[in-house]
N, C-alpha and C positions, 0 to 999 in steps of 0.2 A: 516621390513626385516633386517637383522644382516647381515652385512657385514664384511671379513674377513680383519684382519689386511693384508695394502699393504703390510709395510715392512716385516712382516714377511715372504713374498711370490714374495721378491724378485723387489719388485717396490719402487721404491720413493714415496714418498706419495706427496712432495711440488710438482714436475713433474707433477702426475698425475691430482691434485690440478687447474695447469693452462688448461685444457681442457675444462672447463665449463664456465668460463669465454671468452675463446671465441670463443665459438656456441653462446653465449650471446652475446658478441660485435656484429660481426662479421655475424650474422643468424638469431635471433630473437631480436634483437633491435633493426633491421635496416629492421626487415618484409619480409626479403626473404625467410623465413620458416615460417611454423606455428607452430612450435613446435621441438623438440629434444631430443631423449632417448636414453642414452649411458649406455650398458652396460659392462663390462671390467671383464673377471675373469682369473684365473688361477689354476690351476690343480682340474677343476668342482668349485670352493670355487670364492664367487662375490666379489671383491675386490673393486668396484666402480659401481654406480645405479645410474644415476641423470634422471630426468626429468623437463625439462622445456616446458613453451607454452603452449596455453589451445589444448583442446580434439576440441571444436568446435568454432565458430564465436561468441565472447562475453560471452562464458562459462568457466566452471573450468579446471583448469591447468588437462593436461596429468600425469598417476602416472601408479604405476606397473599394473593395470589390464586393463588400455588402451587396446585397441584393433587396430591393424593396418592392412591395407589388404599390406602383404608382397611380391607377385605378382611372380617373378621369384625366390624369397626364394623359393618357391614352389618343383623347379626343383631338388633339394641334396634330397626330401622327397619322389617326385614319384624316383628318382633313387635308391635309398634304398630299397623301394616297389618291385622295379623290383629284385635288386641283390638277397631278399630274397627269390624269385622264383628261380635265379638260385641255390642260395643253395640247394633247394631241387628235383635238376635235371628236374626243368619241362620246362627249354628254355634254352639255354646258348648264349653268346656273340657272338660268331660265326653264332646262328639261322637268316636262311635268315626271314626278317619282314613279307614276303608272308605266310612262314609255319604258322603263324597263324594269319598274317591279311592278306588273299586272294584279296583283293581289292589293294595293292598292286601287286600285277602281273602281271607282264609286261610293269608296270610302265616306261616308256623312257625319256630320255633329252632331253631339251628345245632345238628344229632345226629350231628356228621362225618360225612366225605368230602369231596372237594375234593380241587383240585391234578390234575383228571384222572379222578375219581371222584364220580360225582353225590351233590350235597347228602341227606343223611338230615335228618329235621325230626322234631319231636314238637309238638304244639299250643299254643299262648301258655298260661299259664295266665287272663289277662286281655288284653280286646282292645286293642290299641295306641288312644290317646284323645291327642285334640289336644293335652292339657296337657304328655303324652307329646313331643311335640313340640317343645314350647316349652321344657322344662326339660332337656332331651336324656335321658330316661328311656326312648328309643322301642325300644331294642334295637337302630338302627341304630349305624354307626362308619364313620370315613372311610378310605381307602386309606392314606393316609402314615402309619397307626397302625402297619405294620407288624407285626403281633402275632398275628394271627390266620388261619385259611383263609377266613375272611368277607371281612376288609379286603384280602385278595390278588385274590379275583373281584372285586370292585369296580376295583382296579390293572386286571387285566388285561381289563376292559370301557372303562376309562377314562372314567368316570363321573362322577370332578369334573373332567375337561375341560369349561372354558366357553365353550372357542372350537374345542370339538371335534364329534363328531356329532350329540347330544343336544339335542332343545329340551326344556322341561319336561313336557312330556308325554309325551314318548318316556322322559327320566332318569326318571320316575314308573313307566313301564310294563318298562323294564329291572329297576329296585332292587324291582318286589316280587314278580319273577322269584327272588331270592336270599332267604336266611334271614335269622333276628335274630340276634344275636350272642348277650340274651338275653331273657328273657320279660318286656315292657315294665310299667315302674315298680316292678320288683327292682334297679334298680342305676344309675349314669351314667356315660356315654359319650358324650363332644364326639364332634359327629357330623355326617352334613347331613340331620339334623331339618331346621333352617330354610331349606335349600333345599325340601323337601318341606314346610313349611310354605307358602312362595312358590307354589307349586301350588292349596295350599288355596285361598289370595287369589284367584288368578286364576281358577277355579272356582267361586267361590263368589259371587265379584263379577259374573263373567261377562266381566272387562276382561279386558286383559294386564297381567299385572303388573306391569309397566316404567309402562304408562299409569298404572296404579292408585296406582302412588307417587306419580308425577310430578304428578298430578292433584287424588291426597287429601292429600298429606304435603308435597311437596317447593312448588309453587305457594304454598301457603296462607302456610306457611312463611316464603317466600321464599328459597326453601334450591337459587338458581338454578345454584350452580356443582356440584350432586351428579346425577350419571347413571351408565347403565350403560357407556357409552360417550361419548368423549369428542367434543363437534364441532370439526368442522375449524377454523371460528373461535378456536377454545380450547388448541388441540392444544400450541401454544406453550408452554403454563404448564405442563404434565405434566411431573412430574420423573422422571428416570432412577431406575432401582428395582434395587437387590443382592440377589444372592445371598451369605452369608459362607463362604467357604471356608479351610481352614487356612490361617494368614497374611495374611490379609486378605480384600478381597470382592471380587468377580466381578459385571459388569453383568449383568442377569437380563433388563430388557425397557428398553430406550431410549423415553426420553420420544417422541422425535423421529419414532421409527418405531413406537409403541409396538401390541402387543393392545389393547389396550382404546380406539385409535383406531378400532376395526371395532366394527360391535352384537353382542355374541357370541350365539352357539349356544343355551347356556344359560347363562338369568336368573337368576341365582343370587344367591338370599334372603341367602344364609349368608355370600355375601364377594365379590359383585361390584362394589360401588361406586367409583366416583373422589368425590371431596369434596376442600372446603377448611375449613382450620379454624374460620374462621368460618363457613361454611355451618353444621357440625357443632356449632360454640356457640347455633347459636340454637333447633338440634335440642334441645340440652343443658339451654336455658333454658328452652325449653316442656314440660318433661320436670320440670324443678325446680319450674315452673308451677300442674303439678298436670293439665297437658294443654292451656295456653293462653299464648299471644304474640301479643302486639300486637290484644287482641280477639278472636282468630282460637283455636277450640276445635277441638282435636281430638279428645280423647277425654275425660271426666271423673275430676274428681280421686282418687274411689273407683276407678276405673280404673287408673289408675297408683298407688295404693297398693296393689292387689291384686298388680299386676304385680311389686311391687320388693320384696316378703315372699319370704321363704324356703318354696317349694313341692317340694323334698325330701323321700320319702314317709318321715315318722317323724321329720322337723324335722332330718334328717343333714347331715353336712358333705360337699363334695369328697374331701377326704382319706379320707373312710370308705366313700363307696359308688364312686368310680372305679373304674372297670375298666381302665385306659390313663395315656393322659395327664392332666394335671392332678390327680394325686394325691398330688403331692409336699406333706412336712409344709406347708409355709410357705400351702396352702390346708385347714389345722387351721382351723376356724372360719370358712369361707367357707359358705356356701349357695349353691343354685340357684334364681333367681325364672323370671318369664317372658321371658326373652329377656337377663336379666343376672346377670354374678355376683353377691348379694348379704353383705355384712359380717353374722354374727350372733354374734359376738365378736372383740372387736379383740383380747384377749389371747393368744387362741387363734393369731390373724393373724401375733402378734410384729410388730404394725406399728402405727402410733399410725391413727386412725381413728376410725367412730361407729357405731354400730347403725344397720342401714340401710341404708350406704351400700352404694350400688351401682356398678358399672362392668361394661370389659369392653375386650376389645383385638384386633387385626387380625397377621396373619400375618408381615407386612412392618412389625411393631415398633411400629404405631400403637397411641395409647391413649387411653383417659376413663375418667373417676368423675365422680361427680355425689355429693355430699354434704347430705343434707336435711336434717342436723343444723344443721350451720356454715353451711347456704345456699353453697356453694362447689364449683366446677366445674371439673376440667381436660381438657385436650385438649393430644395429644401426638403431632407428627408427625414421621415421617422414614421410609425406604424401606430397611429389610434384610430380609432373612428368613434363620432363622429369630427370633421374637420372643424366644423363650428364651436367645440368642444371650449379651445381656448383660443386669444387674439393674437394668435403668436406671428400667425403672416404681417399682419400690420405693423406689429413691434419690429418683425425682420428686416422691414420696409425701409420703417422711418431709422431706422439705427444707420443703414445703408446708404440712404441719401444723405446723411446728417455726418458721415467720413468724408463725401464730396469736396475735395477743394477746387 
């Protein structure tokens, strides 16, 4: 792979230089990772590719056609999926989620009971709408949130199983069986909105939505090595994926034998993907584009600035309207767009950064941002969960902007 000169595009090279040395020290020397793929570009052009750490347990090093399952990367892809439907008038942000998923209707908030005692409900005060959706305002929440009698019926349906009984129609016709946590676009809550987004697609399209990616986003693309499932031809490249448990990490799914070698159950919008990094850079560049590579449009560039604004009702931050997770300080100053996090004060962040920028990250430690300021993109791969695990995005971050000249 040819890699563009840094300095000419505006980086340090010695800067950039000290980044790999320590995800070395600091990550795979010391076995807290199994591995580490950084990628770094600027205006589409890869200024920096490293890979360290092998692919599996006593195998060969990780290199560009590794294969990683990127898990909520997933979420920027089905929301694109979606926004190109409204491009061509057949849903818009406003549509209540009932117009076209009726199982949805009538859907109410959580008024207790549970654990054994049936759900009491009181009415939305507003009806759940696709933008609901897209920004996780929906009043739904996922099970591993722990917190709640909502996100316990969800556990014991087993509902984000995606290799369990569910296809999306049936997870559609289960989850609006259960209530909101609360009354949709008063609050936010990561959730599997964009798996029930992934519905909308495939509804509305009339495809599947496996086909719908593959066909509108992933082909045009060229974005050959990202599916829901991995083929036998490919299965090789899949690397083993952690779980961290005290003292180190535990193998979670073997590349070799791995789930996501089967089509799963459920399609799942919100975190089914395998990709590679470069598959995911050129997602990144057409995204930086303005919705176009290599000739090939996908959506327009008012399109993607719509999408990358802060749609938080009342211009709020993460930190302020969470109900869960992701409400810790250090997302002071983050918004929510469509399908990404967005920057709308770097100060607020305590992280160097630009208005604008957006990203967003996968369960198993994967990460990007895309910066429309500086024109600069990264992509960050490796396989543990949870992502919270260590600061390493932040560390990615600041090392990043601090090459900047």
């Amino acid at each position: 792979m040819a890699l563009a000169d840094p300095e000419s595009l505006g980086f340090d090279a010695a800067r950039l230089a000290r980044i790999d040395p320590l995800l070395n020290s600091r990550y795979l020397a010391t076995g807290l990772l199994p591995n580490a793929q950084l990628l770094i570009a600027r205006e589409g052009e890869i200024v920096h590719f490293s890979s360290q750490g092998a692919a599996r347990e006593g195998g060969a090093a990780i290199n560009d056609q590794s294969l990683f399952r990127i898990a909520s990367m997933t979420k920027p892809i089905t929301s694109l999926a979606f926004m190109m439907l409204v491009e061509e008038a057949l849903v818009a942000l406003d549509t209540p989620v009932h117009h076209v998923l009726p199982e949805f209707k009538g859907v109410g908030v959580y008024n207790g009971g549970g654990a054994g005692v049936p759900f009491a409900t009181r009415p939305t005060a507003e009806p759940m709408r696709m933008v609901d959706l897209l920004r996780h305002t929906a009043g739904l929440t996922y099970g591993f949130q722990n917190r709640s009698n909502v996100d316990a019926a969800y556990r014991e349906l087993k509902l984000e199983n995606w290799f369990g009984n569910y296809d999306l129609d049936e997870f559609v016709a289960a989850l609006g069986k259960l209530p909101l946590e609360f009354s949709p676009g008063t609050a936010w809550n990561y959730s599997v909105a964009t798996d029930v987004l992934g519905a909308v697609v495939q509804r509305v399209s009339g495809m599947p939505f496996d086909q719908f990616l593959a066909t509108r986003i992933f082909a045009p693309l060229k974005m050959h090595d990202t599916f829901f499932s991995v083929p036998a031809d490919k299965i090789d490249r899949l690397t083993d994926c952690y779980d961290w448990v005290p003292g180190g990490k535990k193998l979670f799914d073997a590349g070799e034998k791995s789930a996501w070698s089967r089509p799963p159950r459920l399609l799942s919008g919100g975190g089914g993907l395998v990709s590679t990094a470069l598959d995911y850079h050129r997602f990144c560049t057409m995204c930086l584009n303005g919705g176009v590579l290599d000739g090939v449009r996908l959506v327009s560039r008012k399109t993607l600035d719509l999408m990358t604004q802060n749609h938080l009702p009342g211009g709020g931050d993460l930190a302020g309207m969470s109900k869960s997770l992701f409400s810790e300080t250090q997302n002071a100053g983050t918004g929510f767009g469509l399908g990404f996090a967005v920057n709308i004060d770097p100060v607020r962040s305590m992280m160097p950064g630009s208005v604008g920028e957006y990203y967003w990250g996968g369960m198993f430690s994967t990460a990007f941002f895309i910066d429309p300021v500086e024109r600069i993109h990264m992509i960050f791969m490796t396989q543990l969960r949870p992502s919270s695990t260590y600061p390493i995005r932040r560390e990615l971050k600041t090392m990043i902007y601090s090459a900047l000249t």
